[in-house]
C-alpha positions as CSV (number, residue, x, y, z in Angstrom):
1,X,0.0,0.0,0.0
2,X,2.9,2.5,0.6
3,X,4.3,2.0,-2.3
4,X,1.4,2.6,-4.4
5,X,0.8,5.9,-2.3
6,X,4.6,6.9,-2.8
7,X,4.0,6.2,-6.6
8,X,0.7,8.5,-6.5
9,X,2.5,11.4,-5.1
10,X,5.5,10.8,-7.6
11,X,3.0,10.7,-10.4
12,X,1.1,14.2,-8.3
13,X,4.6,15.9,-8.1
14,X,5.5,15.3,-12.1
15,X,2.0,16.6,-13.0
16,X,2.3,19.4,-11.0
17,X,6.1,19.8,-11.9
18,X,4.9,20.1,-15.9
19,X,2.4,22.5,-15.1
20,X,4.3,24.4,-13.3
21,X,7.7,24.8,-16.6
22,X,4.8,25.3,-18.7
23,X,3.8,28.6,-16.9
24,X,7.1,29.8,-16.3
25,X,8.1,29.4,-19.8
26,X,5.0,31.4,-20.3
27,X,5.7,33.9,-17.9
28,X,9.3,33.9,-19.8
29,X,8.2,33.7,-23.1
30,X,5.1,34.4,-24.1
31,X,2.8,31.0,-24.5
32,X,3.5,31.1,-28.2
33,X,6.8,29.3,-26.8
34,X,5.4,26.7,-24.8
35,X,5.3,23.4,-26.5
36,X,5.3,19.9,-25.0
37,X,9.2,19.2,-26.6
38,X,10.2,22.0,-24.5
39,X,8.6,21.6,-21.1
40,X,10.2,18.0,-21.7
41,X,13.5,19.6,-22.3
42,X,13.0,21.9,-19.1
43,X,12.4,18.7,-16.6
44,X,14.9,16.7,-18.3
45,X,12.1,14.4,-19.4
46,X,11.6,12.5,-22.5
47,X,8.2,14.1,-24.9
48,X,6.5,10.8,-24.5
49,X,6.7,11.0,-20.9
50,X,4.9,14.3,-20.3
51,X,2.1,13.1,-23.1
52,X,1.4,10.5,-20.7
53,X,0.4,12.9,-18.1
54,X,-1.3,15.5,-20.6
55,X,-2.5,14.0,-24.1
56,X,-2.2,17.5,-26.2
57,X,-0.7,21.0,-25.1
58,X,-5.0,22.0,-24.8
59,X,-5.5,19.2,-22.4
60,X,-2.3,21.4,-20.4
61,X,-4.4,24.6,-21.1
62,X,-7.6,23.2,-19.6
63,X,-5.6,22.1,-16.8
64,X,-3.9,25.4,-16.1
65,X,-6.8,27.8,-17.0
66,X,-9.1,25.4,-14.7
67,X,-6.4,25.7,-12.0
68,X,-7.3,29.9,-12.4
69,X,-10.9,29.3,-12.3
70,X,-10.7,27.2,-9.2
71,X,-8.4,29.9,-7.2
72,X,-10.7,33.0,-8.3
73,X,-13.7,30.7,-7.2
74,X,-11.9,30.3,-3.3
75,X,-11.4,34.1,-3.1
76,X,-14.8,35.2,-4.1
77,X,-16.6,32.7,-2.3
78,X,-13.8,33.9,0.7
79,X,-15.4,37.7,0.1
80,X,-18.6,36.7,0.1
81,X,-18.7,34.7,3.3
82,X,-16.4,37.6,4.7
83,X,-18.8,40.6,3.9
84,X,-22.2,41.3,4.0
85,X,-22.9,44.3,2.4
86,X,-23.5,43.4,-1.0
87,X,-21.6,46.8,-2.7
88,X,-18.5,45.6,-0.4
89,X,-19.0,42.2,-1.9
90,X,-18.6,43.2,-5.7
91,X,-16.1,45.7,-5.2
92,X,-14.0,43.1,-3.2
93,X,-14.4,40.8,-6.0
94,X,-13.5,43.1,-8.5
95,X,-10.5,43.8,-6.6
96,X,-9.3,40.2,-6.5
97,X,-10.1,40.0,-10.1
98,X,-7.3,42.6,-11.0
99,X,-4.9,41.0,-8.5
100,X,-5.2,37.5,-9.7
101,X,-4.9,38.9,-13.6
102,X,-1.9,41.2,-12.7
103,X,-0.2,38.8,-10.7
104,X,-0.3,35.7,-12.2
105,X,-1.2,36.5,-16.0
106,X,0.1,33.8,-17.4
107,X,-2.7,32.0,-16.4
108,X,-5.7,34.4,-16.5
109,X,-3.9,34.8,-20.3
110,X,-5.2,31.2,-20.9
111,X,-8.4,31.6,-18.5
112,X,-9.9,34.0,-21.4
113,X,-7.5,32.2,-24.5
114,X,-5.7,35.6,-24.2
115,X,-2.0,36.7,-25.5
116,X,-1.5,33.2,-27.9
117,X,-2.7,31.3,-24.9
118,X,-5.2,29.3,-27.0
119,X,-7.1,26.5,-25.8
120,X,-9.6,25.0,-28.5
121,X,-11.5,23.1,-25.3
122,X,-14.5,25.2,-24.7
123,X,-14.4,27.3,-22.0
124,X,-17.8,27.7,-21.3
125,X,-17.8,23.9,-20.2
126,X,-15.7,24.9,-17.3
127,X,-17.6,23.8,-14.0
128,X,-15.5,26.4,-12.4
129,X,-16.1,29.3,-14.6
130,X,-19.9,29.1,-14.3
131,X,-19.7,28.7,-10.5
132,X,-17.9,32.0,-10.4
133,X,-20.6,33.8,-12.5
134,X,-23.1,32.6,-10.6
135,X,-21.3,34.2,-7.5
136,X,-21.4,37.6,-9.2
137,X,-25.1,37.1,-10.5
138,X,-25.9,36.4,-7.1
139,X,-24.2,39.5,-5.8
140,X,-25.9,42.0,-8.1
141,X,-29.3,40.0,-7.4
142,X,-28.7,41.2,-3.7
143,X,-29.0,44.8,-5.0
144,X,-31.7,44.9,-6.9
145,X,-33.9,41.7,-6.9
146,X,-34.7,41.8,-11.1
147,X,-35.4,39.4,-13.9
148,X,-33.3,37.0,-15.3
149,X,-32.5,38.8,-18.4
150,X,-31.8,42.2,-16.2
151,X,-29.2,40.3,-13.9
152,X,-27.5,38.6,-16.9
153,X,-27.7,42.5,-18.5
154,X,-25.4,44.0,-15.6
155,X,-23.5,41.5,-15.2
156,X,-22.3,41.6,-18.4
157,X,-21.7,45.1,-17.8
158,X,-20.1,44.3,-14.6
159,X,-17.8,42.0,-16.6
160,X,-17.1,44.2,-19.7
161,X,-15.9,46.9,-17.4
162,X,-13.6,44.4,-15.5
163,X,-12.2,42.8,-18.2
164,X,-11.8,45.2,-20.2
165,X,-10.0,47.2,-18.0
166,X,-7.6,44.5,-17.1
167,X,-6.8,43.9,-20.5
168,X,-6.3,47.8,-21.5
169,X,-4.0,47.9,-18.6
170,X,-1.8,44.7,-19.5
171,X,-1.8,46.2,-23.0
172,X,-0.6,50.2,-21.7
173,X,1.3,49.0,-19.5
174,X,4.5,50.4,-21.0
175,X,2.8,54.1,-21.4
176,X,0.5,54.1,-18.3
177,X,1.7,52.3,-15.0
178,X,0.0,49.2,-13.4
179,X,-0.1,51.3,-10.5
180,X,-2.3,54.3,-12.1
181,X,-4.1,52.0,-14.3
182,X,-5.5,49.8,-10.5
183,X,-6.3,53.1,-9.4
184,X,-8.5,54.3,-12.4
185,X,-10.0,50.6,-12.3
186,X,-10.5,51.1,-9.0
187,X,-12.6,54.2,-9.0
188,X,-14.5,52.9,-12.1
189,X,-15.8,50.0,-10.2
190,X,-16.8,51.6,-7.3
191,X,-18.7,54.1,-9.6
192,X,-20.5,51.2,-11.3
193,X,-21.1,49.5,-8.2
194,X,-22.4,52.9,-5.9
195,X,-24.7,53.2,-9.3
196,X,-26.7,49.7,-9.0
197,X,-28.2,51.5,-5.7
């Protein structure tokens, strides 16, 4: 039995181990550069042995950009167990939303098949991802108890503003800082938010 168990977390470690080169390539490189031959070369594994963990570099995607989902899912359910004030809720989750993507791009890059991060997996299969926008759905609900259609309506709002932002920054950020950039995205969300009142 130990030995199975010891081979488990060997098998846990290398899995983790891949997906870990393949994000600091990215991080590196761009994810243009980030092939299955080269995270191979990085370990100091043969190809065939990493495509016995992960069958295509999508399958790593998926893996990785589910890996974000499941982290951003934590925090905002964290915030919304934390506060109770709905407009302290989404402005909290707002704010880990620009932490997560400035911090750790690499992998909000493949989240939203962003910066040649492309995953041909759907993402709108992704447990994770819907879980999320149900969190925020449910937020906005808490403000203003509306239809369906009007939730779904600010919400996309709520997540073109975001989004948007996050990307305009990443995209700027050699003519505007990160740091000016958080602060405009800052005051833009608390404007949006203060306004579903």
């Amino acid at each position: 039995m130990e030995i199975l168990e010891r081979k488990q977390r060997s098998r846990e470690q290398t899995r983790s181990g891949i997906v870990l080169t393949a994000k600091n390539i990215a991080r590196r490189e761009g994810w243009q550069a980030v092939s299955i031959r080269k995270i191979a070369e990085a370990i100091e594994y043969s190809a065939p042995i990493v495509y016995e963990y992960f069958d295509s570099k999508d399958v790593l995607l998926d893996e990785i950009r589910n890996e974000g989902f499941r982290h951003l899912r934590g925090e905002y359910e964290r915030i919304r167990n934390l506060y109770r004030d709905p407009e302290k809720r989404l402005f909290e989750i707002s704010v880990v939303q620009w932490q997560f993507a400035t911090s750790q791009p690499e992998i909000y890059q493949v989240m939203y098949n962003l910066n040649g991060a492309y995953c041909t997996l759907p993402v709108s299969e992704s447990d994770e991802m819907e879980a999320i926008n149900t969190i925020v759905r449910e937020i906005i609900f808490s403000f203003i108890p509306k239809s369906k259609e009007s939730i779904q309506k600010l919400y996309f709002e709520w997540w073109s503003i975001s989004h948007g932002m996050i990307m305009l920054a990443m995209m700027l950020r050699n003519q505007q800082s990160m740091e000016q950039s958080e602060q405009i995205y800052r005051e833009t969300i608390r404007r949006f938010v203060r306004g579903l009142r």
